[in-house]
N, C-alpha and C positions, 0 to 999 in steps of 0.2 A: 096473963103475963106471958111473955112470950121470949125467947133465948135465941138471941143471933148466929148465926153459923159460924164456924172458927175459918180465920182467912186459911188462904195457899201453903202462907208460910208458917202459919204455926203448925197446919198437919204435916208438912215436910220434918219439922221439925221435929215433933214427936214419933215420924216414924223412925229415924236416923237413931233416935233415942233406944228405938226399941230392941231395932238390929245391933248396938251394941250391945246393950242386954244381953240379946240373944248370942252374942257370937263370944262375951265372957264366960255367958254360962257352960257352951260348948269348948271351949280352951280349958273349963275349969273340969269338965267330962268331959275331957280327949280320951280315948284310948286306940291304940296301934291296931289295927287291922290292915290283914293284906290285902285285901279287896279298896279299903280306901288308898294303899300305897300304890297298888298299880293304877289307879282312877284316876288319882290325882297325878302322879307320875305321866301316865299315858298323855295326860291335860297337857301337860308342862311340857313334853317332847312335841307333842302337834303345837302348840302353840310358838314353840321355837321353832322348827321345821317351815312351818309358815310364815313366821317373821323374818327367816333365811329367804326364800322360796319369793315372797313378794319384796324383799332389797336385793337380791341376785337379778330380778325380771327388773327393776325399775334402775337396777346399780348403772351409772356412767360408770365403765370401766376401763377410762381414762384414766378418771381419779385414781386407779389403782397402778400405774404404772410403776407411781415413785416404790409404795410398799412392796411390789411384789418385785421389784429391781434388788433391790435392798434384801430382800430374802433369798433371792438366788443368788445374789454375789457374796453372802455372809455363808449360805452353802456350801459353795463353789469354792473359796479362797479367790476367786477374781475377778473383776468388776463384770457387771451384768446390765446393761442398759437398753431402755424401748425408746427409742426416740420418734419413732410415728406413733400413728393411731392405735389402738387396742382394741379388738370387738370381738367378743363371746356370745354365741346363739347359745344357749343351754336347752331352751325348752320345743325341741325340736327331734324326730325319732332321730336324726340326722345332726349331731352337734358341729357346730362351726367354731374354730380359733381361728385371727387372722390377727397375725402380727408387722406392723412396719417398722422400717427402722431398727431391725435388731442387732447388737452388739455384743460382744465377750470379748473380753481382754485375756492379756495370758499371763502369765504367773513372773513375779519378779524379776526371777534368773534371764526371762525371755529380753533381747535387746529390742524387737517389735513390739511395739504394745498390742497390738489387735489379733487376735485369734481367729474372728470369725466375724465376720458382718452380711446381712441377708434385709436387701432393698424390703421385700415383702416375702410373706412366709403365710399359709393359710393349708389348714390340717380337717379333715372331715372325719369323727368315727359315727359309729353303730351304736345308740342307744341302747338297744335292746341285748345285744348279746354281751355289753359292756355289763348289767347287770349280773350278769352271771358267770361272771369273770374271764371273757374273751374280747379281747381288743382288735377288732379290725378297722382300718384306716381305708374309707375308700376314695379319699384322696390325700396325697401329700403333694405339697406345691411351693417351690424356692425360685422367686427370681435374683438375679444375680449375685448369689451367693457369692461370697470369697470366704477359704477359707486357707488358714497357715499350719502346720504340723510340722515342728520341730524336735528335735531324735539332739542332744548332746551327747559328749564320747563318754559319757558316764551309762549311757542308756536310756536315762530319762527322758520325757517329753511333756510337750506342754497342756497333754490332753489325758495325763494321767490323774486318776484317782486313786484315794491311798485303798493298801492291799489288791489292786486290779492287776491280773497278770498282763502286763504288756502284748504276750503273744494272742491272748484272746479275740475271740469276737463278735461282735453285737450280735445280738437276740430280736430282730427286729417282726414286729410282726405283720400280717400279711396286710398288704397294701394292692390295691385294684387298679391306681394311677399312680404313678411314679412321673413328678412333672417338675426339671431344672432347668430353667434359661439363662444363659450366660454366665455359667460357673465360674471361678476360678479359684486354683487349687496351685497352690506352694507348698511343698515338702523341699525341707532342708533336713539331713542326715547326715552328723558328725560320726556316727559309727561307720557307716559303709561307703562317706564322703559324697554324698548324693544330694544334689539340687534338682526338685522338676518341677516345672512349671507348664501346667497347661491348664485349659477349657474344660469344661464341663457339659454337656445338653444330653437331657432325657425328654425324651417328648416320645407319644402314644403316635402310632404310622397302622397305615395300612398294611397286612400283609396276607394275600390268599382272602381278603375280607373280615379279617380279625384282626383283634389290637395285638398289640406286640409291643414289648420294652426295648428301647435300644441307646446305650450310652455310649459316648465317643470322647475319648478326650487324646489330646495331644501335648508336646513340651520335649523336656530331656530329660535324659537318666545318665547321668556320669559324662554330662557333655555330649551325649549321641543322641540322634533323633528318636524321640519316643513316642510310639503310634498306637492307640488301642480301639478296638470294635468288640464291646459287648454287645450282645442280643441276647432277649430272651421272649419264653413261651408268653400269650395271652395274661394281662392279670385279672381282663374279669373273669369274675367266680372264681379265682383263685378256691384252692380247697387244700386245707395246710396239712390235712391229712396223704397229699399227693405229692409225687416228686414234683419239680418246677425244671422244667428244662433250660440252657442257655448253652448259650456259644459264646466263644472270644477269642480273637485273632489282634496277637499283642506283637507288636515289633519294637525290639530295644538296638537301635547301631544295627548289626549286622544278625542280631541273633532274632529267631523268626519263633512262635508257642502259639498253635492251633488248639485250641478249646473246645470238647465237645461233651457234656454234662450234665447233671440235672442237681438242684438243693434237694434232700431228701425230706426238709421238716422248712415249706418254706413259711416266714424268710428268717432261716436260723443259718447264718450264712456260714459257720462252724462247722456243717453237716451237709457232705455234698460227694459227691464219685463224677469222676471225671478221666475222658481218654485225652491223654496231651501226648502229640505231635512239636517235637523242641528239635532247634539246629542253631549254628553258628560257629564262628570261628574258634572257641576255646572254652570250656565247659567255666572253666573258674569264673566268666565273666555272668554266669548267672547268678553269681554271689549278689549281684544290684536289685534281682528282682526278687531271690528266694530269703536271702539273706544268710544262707548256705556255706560253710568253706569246702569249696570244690578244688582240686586240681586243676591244673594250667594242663591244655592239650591240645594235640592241634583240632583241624577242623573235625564236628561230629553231627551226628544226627541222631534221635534217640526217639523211643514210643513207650509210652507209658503207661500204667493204669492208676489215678491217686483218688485215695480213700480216706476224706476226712473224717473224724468224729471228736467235736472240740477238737482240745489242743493235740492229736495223737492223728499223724499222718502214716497211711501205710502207700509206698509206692510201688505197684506191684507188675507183673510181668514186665520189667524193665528189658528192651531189647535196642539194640543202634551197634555203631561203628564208631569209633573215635580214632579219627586218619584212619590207617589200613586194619587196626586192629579190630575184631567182632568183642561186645561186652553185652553180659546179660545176670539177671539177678532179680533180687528184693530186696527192697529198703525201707528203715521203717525212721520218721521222724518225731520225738517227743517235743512237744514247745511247752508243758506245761511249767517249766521252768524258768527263768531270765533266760540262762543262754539255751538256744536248741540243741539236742541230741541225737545223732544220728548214730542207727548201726545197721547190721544185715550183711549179705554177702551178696557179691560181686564175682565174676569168672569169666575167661575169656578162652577160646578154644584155640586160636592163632591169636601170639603178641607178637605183633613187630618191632622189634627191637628200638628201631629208630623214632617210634612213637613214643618210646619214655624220655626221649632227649626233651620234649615239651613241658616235661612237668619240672623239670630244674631250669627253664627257660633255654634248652639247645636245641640244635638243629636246623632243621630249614622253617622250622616254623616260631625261631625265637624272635622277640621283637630287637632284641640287639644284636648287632655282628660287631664281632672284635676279632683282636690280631689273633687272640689265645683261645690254648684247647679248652679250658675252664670258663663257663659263661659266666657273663658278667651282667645277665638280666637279672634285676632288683625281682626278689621273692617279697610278695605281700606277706610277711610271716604276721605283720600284726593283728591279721585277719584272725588268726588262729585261736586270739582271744574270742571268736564270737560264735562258735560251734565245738560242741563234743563228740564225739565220735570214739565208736568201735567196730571198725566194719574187717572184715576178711577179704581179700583178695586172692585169686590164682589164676594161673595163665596153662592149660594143658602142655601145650607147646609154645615154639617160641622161634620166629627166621631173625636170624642176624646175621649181616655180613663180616663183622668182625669178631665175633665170639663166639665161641662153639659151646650157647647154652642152649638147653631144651626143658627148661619146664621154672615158676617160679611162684612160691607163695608166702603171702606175707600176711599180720596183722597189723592195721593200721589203728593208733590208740591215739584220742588226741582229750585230752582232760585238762583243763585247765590255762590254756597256752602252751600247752608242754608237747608236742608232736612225739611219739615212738612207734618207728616201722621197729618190731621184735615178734618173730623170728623175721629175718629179711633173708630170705631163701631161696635161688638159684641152681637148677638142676644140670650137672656136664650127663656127658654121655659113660663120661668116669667120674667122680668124685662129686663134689659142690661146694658155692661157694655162701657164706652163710655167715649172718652177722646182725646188726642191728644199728639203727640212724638214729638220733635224736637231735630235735629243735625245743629247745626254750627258748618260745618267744615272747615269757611273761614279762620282758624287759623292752625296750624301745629298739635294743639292737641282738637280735639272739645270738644262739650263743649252740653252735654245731657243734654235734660229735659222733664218729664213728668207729663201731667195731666193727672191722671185717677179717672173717677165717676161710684162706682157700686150704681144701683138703683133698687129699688123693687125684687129684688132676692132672692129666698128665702135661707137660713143659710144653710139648712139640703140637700139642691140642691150639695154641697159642700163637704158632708161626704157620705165615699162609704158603700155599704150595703143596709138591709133591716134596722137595727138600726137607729134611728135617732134619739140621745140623744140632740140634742140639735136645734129646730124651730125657725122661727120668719124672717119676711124681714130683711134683709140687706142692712144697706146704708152706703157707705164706700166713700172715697175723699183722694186721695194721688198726694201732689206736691213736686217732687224730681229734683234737677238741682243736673249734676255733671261730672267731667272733667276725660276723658280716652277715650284711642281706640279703647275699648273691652267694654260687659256690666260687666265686674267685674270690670272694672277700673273706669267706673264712678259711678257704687253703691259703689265701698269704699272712695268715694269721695264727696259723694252725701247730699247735705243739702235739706232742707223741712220740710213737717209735712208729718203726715198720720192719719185718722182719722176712727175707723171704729163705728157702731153705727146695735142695733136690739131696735127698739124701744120697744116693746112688744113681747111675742112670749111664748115659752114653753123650758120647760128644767126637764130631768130626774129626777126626784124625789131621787130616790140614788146616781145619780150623784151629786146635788148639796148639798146633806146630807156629802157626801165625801171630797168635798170641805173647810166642816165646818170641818171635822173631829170626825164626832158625830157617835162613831163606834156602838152604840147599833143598833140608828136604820138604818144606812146603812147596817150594816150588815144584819137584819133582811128583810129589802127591796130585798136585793140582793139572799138571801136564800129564800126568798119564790116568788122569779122571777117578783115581781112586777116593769112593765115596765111604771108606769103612772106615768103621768107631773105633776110639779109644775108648777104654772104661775114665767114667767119671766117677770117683771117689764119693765126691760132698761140692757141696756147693753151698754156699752160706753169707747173704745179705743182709748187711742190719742198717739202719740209719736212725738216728735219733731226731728230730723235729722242734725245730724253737723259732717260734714268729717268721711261719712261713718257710725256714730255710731246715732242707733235710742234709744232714752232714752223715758221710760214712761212720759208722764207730767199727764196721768189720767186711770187707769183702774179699774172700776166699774162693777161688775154681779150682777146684784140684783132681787132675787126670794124670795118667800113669806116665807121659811123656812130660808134664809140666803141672807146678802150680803157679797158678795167679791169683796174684796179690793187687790190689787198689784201694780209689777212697777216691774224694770227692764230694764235690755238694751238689745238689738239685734246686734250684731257687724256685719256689712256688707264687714268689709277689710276679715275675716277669717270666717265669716259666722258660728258664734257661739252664743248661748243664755245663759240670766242668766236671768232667770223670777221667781218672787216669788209670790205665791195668797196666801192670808190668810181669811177666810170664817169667818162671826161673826153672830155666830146664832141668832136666833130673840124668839123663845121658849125654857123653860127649857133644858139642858141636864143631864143626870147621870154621862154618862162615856163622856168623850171628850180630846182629844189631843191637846193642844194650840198650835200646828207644822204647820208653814206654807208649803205647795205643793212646790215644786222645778220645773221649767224647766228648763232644762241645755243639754248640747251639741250641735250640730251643726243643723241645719236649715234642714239640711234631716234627719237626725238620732237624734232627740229630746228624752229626759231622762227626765222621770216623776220622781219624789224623793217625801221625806220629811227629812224636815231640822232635822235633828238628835239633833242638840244641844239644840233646844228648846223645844224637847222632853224630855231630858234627866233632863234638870232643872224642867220641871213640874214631872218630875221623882223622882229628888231629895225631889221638896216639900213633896211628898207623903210620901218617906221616911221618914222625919224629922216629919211628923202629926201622922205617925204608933207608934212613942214613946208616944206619948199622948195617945194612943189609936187604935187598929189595923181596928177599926171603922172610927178614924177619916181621913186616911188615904185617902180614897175615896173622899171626900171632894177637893183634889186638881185634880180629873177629873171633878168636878160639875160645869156647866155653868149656869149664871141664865137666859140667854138670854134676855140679856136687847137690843142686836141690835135693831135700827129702821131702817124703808125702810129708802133708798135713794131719794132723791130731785128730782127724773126723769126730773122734767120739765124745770127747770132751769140746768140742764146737757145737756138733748137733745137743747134747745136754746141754749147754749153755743156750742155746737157739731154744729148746725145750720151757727151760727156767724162764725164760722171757714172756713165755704167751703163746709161740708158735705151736702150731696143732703136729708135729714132730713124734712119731709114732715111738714111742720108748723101744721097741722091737730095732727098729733105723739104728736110733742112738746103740743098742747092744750090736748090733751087726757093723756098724762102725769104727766100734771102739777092738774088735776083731783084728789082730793082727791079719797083710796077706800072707801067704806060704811062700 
């Protein structure tokens, strides 16, 4: 008898049979081991890794353009698009990305929609040292890049990410070719009003037989031509453990910044020392390139040493000239914040006087001329919002042709918008003058004020020549608030007092005889050249200040032959006077004119007078007394001098009470009967 062989399909059969069997009875005697968890585990990771590994080698990654668009502009907050080709080499020591066609857009608020676009773009790193957590690029490669960097007056830009300090910057790391063909680069700046537009080209050159980096671009900065030349060291074998050297010769308008440096950690371009060579015609205008609020000056030239580390700049052995004056110091700038911070101290061994007329826009070097002593050059105060500052100044000495100071130190405080020169300090040869400025210009239109106290000076310090008609300390006190963007805009605006005060002193003996109008013996004084003093009692100026116009509320000269009496206003909108003194003798006179003194015209060019009409009525009396008698006629020049001194002591208290730095010692020696 004999038994057939069972077919194909029934041994398949029953073996399928078996292994379930087999694989119930094993689930039904499972038990957890870690040797089967890692076994089977280790299975499960090679077998994905490999399923990654062989769809990354065979992936078209084209197909990937839409997802991975999608993923960086859900990132991002703004549109993200590949519109060319996509090609990733992965499996190579030497990985290749080449991207065409890239796009980013910019964020809502932006009126352009496109941020950045890059014809082709192709990146090379290091396999190997990528492993182990060092990224080197030895190549990066952008043809004609565009790109747009927009700054609104809030600070913002369109290339901000949240929590990123604006002042920072990139971490890039080290790269062997640096390769950009036909750049182009738009910055627009609502903060510092700045549009530039220029070119972009990096490309590898010969130099000495090594490569070398060299970036060139051109455009404007605030409407002036703007010209830059970077170079740098060799990038192959970069070794990031090494300084990297570079140069750069940047011309903005007229202002010229030679470059000579190295990155210390490259390319951490945060971390760098550098000697810079700066000049041009007014320090403030490098507010365009630092973003700095600098003073207006006139022309300077400066040497530098700057020491970045991040956002903390130290500027050190600072030395130059600004116009005739020498300046030198250390400065240190913080950007770790929205707005920069600067402090440090500044000193200068000779100040030229005439070089601070630049910083309130005067003198020969202000961009406006006008009729009047007060310039009317518009002060950028709004700047003021974009820098803080606490820096020290002083001046050892000091040449002036018109004011007999010698020496001046101030601090300058600026937090917030808010400007305060305190202490603002001016050294005489006698006394000082000493006070303090402030600008609020946290508003659209600031808003000036000043204290100024001259103390112990003497009067005659003041008048040029060997003459000195008129002695005696001076103590003066002037508080002026007032609203404009220029200093003639806030002196014709300007409310306060001002007070000026000679508590005792000396005064020309013909001079104040003239005052009275007592022509016998001024004339006489004057024809036989006698140059000797009366005593001056007091002397005592006040004026009150409303929208620009300074009105007398008290003017007093009082000398042993005469007091003078006046009043007046002083117009600060058009910078014109109407001042009248009238002298009231205190001994007989013969002949006398009852005319008060006139001053009139403008504030540089003042006009001595006498009042005509009150000549001509004591004119007339005379006439109408000559019909009685050609005797009696004279009679209406005769003064009896009944004047008395003036109250000194209770004027200078009162001048005291007010503000005036009026030494209470004055005021008791005043109030001193004479004998």
């Amino acid at each position: 008898m004999s038994v057939s062989t069972p077919s194909r399909k029934v041994r398949l059969k029953s073996a399928l049979e078996g292994a379930r069997h087999r694989a119930m009875s094993d689930f039904r005697d499972f038990r957890f081991t870690w040797n089967g968890f890692f076994k089977w585990g280790g299975i499960t990771l090679l077998a994905f890794l490999v399923a990654v590994i062989v769809t990354l080698y065979f992936l078209d990654w084209n197909q990937m353009r839409g997802p991975i668009s999608r993923y960086l502009s859900e990132r991002s907050g703004r549109e993200v698009r590949i519109d060319g080709n996509l090609g990733v080499k992965l499996f190579t020591f030497q990985p290749v990305i080449e991207v065409g066609g890239l796009y980013v857009g910019n964020p809502s608020w932006v009126r352009q929609k496109q941020a950045a676009k890059v014809t082709h773009a192709r990146v090379e790193l290091r396999l190997l040292p990528l492993l182990f957590g060092n990224l080197i690029l030895p190549l990066v490669q952008f043809d004609q890049p565009e790109l747009l960097v927009v700054r609104d007056a809030s600070g913002r830009t369109n290339w901000d990410s949240g929590g990123v300090n604006p002042n920072s910057s990139w971490h890039l790391p080290p790269i062997r070719r640096f390769l950009v063909s036909n750049g182009q680069v738009v910055i627009e700046d609502a903060v510092r009003h700045v549009r530039f537009t220029g070119t972009v080209a990096s490309e590898e050159t010969r130099d000495g037989g090594r490569d070398a980096f060299s970036l060139t671009g051109s455009g404007t900065l605030n409407k002036s031509k703007f010209l830059a030349d970077v170079k740098g060291g060799p990038l192959i074998n970069v070794d990031a453990s090494k300084p990297y050297p570079f140069t750069a010769d940047v011309r903005a308008g007229e202002t010229h910044a030679v470059v000579s440096g190295s990155i210390t950690r490259p390319f951490h371009l945060d971390r760098f020392n550098a000697n810079i060579t700066v000049s041009g015609p007014n320090l403030s205008e490098l507010y365009f390139l630092t973003g700095l609020v600098l003073p207006r000056t006139p022309t300077y030239r400066l040497n530098l040493a700057v020491v970045r580390e991040g956002e903390f700049y130290r500027l050190d052995e600072i030395k130059g000239v600004l116009g005739s004056t020498d300046i030198a110091g250390n400065l240190t700038v913080d950007a770790t914040g929205e707005i920069p911070a600067l402090g440090g101290k500044v000193a200068s061994r000779l100040l030229h006087f005439e070089d601070l007329g630049a910083v309130i826009g005067a003198g020969k070097s202000a961009p406006v001329q006008t009729k009047y002593l007060l310039p009317e050059t518009v002060l950028h105060t709004e700047r003021l919002r974009q820098t803080n500052a606490e820096v020290d100044y002083s001046a050892s000495a000091i040449r002036s042709r018109d004011f007999p100071l010698t020496s001046l130190n101030t601090h300058i405080s600026l937090q917030g918008g808010v400007l305060n020169l305190n202490p603002l300090a001016f050294g005489f040869n006698q006394g000082k003058l000493s006070g303090s400025l402030k600008i609020d210009a946290r508003k659209a239109v600031p808003v000036t004020s000043v204290d100024a106290r001259i103390t112990d000076v003497r009067a005659e310090n003041f008048i040029k020549g060997t003459d000195k008609p008129i002695q005696g300390l001076l103590e003066a006190r002037m508080m002026l608030t007032g609203t404009g963007n220029s200093v003639h805009a806030a002196a014709s605006t300007a409310d306060g007092t001002l007070t000026a005060v000679v508590p005792s002193g000396g005064m020309r003996h013909s001079l104040a005889e003239w005052t009275g109008i007592d022509v016998l013996t001024a004339l006489s004084l004057n024809l036989s050249g006698d140059t000797s003093n009366t005593r001056l009692r007091c002397a005592v100026a006040s004026f009150g200040a409303k929208n620009g116009v300074l009105t007398s509320q008290r003017f007093i000269i009082d000398t042993d032959p005469v007091r003078i009496e006046g009043g007046g206003t002083i117009n600060l909108r058009d910078e014109t006077m109407d001042l009248r003194l009238q002298g009231q003798p205190k001994n007989f006179q013969l002949v006398r004119l009852r005319a008060p003194i006139t001053v009139t015209g403008s504030l540089g060019n003042p006009v001595l007078g006498v009042d005509a009409g009150k000549a001509m009525t004591q004119g007339g009396l005379a006439a109408a007394l000559s019909f009685l008698s050609p005797l009696a006629s004279i009679f209406a020049f005769i003064d009896p001098g009944l004047a008395k001194d003036a109250n000194c002591g209770p004027l200078l208290a009162d001048a005291k009470a007010k503000g005036n730095p009026v030494k209470s010692s004055a005021v008791r020696n005043a109030a001193t009967p004479r004998n």
